[in-house]
N, C-alpha and C positions, 0 to 999 in steps of 0.2 A: 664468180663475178658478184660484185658486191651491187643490192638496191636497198631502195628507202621507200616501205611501203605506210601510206597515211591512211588508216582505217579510218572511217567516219560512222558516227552514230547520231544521224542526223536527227530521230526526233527526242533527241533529249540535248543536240546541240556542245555532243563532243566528240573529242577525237582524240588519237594517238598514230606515234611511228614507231615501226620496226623495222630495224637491220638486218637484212638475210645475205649473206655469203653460202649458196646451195655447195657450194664446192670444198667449203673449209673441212678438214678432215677432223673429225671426232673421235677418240679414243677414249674410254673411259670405262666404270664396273656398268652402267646402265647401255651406254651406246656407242656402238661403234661402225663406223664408214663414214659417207661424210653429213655434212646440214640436213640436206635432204629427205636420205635415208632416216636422221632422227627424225626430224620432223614427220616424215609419214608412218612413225610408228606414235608416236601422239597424236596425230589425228583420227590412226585406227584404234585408239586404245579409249577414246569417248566414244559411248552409243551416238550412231549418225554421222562419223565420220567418213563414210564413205556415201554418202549421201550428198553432205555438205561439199566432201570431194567433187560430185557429179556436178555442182551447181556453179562450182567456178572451171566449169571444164577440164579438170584435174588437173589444176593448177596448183602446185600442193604448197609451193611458198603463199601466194594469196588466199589460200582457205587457213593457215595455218596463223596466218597473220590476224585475219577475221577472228579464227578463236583464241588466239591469246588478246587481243584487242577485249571479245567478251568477258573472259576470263578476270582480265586487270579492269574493268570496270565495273563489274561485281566485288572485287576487293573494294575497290574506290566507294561503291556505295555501302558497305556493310560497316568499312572502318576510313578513317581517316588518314591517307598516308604520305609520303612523299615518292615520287618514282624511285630511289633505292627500296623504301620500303615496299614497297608492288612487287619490285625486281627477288627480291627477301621471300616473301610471302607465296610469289608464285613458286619459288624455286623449293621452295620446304614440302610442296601440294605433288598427292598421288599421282601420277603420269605424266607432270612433267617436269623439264627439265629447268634450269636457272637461266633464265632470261639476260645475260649479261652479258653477253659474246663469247663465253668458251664453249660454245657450242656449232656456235655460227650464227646466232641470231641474239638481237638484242633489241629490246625494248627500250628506245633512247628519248621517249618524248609522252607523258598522259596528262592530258585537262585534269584541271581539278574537278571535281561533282560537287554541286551546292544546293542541297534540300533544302528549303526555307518553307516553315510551319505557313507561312501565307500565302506558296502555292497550291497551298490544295483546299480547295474551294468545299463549304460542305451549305447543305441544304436537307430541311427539312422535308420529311415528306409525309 
């Protein structure tokens, strides 16, 4: 069954969606069975993931969601990109897989991030 999950990172006031299909069947040299199953071997494959598991009641599309959500927002802030290039970027990176739907999960939606040199407030001390 196919959801549309909206991670939010509320205090920096962004957000992204991802496309989970837990049922899509995966074949491939990295993974094999269906969404799921990859995905719960990426989330055991970061320190804490079975942690972070415990937090969404082991809910492994919504924990899994949360960390690519992380994941693509740390790209966002380190470089400037377009969601293909996110989708690029994450999929090149150690543990996981390409974010694009042949997997069963798709990263279909990321804010952009905008640092501006005059939020950040400095004072003397």
């Amino acid at each position: 069954m196919l959801k549309v999950y909206k991670v939010i990172y509320p205090t920096e006031f962004w957000e992204c969606q991802v496309e989970i299909n837990e049922d899509f069947i995966v074949s491939g040299p990295a993974w094999e069975g269906n969404c799921k199953s990859a995905m719960e071997g990426m989330i055991a494959f970061w320190m804490g993931g079975n942690e972070r598991l415990a937090e969404n009641e082991g809910n492994v599309s919504k924990t899994f969601a949360q960390q690519l959500a992380r994941e693509a927002y740390m790209i966002l802030v380190e470089r400037d990109l377009t969601l293909y290039g996110v989708i690029e970027e994450i999929g090149s990176r150690e543990g996981w897989g390409k974010p694009d739907g042949s997997l069963g999960y798709k990263l279909i939606y990321v804010d952009d991030v905008e640092i501006r040199h005059k939020d950040f407030e400095v004072e003397e001390i």
